[in-house]
C-alpha positions, 0 to 999 in steps of 0.5 A: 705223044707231044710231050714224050717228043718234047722230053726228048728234046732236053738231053740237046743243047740245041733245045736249051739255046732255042729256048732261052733265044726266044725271049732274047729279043725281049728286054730282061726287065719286061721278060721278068715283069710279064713272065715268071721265070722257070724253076723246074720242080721247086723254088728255094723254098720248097727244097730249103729245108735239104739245102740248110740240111746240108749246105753251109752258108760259107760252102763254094756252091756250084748250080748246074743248069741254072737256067732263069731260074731264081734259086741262086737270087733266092739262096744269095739272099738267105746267106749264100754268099758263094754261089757259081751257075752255069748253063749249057746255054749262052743266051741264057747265061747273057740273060741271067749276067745282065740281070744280076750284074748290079742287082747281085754283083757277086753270083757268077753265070757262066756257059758250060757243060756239065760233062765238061766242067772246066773247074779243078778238082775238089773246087767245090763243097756242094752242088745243087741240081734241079732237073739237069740230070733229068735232061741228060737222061732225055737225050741220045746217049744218054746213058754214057751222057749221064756217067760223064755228068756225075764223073764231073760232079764227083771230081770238081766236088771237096772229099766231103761235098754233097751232090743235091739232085732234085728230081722226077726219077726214082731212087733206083 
């Protein structure tokens, strides 16, 4: 029963901000030494083989629900040079810009909601999600949540682009 109320939890932005705030107070460099950061389901390199399957190298990346995950650092350093993370959540972008900005200058993190992205059509050839459809699925309107996230994935992906979800749902 605890779980099942967490889980209903992740369709809100409320959650998400709760969450990273938490570790807030806590410098990067100690948060990153005592703790892991999160990565829902898989790390890189357990989804590598579907990435370089299907994503170039030189392809305009877009992460959605980043998180503190390590999967932009980890694909930045395998040869992904063009790597754009958002989040729902403003501590956590913070977070992840602080950290980066002299480690890897070049990943861009930005606060955003991903049923309302605020790129132009077409911008970008891949888009790699690791459980932010999951999360909208959790939520109140969830239905109508999750149509307006995959209309947003479609508009700001190039003709050719490809949508990775990595996911607990079935096919289906």
């Amino acid at each position: 029963m605890y779980k099942r109320q967490i889980m209903a939890q992740y369709g809100k932005p409320e959650y998400w901000e709760d969450r990273y705030q938490k570790y807030a107070s806590l410098t990067l460099t100690k948060y990153f030494r005592d703790k892991e950061p999160f990565d829902w389901y898989q790390r890189y390199t357990g989804i590598k083989d579907i990435v370089t399957q299907y994503i170039q190298p030189t392809f305009q990346i877009l992460n959605i629900g980043s998180g503190n995950s390590r999967l932009a650092e980890e694909m930045y350093e395998d040869g992904y040079q063009h790597l754009t993370n958002i989040d729902i959540s403003f501590t956590v972008i913070k977070q992840m810009q602080e950290l980066y900005k002299e480690k890897i200058p070049n990943l861009a993190f930005k606060q955003m909601d991903v049923r309302s992205l605020q790129y132009d059509d077409g911008t970008f050839d891949a888009v790699i999600d690791k459980g932010t459809f999951d999360s909208i699925l959790c939520g109140d309107g969830s239905g109508p949540n999750a149509d307006q996230m995959l209309s947003e994935i479609y508009r700001v992906l190039s003709p050719t682009g490809v949508y990775i979800c990595i996911t607990y749902g079935l096919p289906e």
